[in-house]
C-alpha positions in Angstrom: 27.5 17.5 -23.1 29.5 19.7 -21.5 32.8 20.7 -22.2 36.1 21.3 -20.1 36.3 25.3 -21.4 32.3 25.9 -20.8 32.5 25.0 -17.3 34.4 27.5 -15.1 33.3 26.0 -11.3 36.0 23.1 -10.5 33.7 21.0 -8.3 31.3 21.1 -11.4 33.8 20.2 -13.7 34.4 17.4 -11.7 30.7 16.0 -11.2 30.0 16.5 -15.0 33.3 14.6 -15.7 32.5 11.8 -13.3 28.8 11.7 -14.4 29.5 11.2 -17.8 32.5 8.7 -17.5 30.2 6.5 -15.2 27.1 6.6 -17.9 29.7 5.6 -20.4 31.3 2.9 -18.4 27.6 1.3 -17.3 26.2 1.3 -21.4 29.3 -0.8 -21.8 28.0 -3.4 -19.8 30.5 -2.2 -16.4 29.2 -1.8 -12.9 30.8 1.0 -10.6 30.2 3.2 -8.3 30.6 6.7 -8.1 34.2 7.8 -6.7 34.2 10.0 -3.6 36.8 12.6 -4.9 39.6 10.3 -7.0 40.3 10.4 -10.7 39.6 7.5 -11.5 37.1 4.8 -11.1 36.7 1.1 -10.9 34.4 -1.1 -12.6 33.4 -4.4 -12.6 33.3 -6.2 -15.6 32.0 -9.5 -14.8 28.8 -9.3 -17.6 31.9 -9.2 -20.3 34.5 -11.6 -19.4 35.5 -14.4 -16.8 39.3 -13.6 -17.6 41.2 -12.2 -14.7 42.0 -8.6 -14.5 45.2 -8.7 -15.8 44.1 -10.1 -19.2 41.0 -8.4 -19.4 43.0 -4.8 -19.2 45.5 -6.2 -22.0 42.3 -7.6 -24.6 40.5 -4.0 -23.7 43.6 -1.9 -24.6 44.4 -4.3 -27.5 41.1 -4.4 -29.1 39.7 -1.4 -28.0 42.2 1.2 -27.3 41.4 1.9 -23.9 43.4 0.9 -21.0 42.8 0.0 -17.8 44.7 -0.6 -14.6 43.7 -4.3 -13.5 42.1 -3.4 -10.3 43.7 -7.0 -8.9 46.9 -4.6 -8.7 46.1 -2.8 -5.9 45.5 -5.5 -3.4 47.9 -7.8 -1.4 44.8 -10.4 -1.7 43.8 -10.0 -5.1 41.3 -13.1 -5.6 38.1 -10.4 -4.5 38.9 -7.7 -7.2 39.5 -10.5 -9.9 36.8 -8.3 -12.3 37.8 -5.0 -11.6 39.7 -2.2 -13.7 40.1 1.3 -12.9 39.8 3.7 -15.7 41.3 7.2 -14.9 39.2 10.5 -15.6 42.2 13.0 -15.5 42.2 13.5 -19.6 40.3 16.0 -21.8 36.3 15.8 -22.0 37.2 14.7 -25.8 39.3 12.1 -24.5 36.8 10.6 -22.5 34.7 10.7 -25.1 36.2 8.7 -27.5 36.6 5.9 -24.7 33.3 5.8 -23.7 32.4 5.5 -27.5 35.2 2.6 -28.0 34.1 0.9 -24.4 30.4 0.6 -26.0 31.5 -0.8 -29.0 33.7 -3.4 -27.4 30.6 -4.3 -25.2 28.8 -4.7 -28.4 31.4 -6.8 -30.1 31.3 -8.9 -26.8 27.9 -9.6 -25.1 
């Protein structure tokens, strides 16, 4: 895997970033698409849990150390994003790492 330091080209940086975030995000059981130039993506997370957003992101960042924004936050009508989160990418390729390693294990623990 690439590394923040190896890769000098910004627009690469950011592919490789979001490329590996997303393949981390979908071993974990998540669905999501790929962002159109944000730092961060949401994911759906419906094959883990039935529990709304907002407890979802607490059990994640409680048992797994990784913490989501409930995706239900960002909508006046929050009923049709009940089983999203958004996971930000802005942190350091070792960072991201680790919480794609922690978000497969919690997947494991829970499916």
């Amino acid at each position: 895997m690439a590394r923040r330091g190896e890769i000098k080209d910004d627009d690469l940086l950011y592919h490789v970033t979001v490329s590996n975030l997303r393949r981390a995000i979908a071993d974990a059981g998540f669905r999501c698409e790929k962002p159109q130039g944000a730092y961060y993506i949401f994911a759906d997370y419906s094959k883990l849990s039935d529990d709304p957003a907002p407890d979802f992101a607490r059990r994640l960042a409680k048992e797994a150390g990784v913490a989501p924004v409930p995706g239900s936050s960002f909508y006046a009508d929050a009923d049709p994003y009940r089983t999203l989160v958004r996971f930000a990418f802005c942190k350091r390729t070792e960072t991201l790492e680790e919480a794609g390693e922690r978000l497969r294990n919690f997947s494991k623990r829970h499916t």
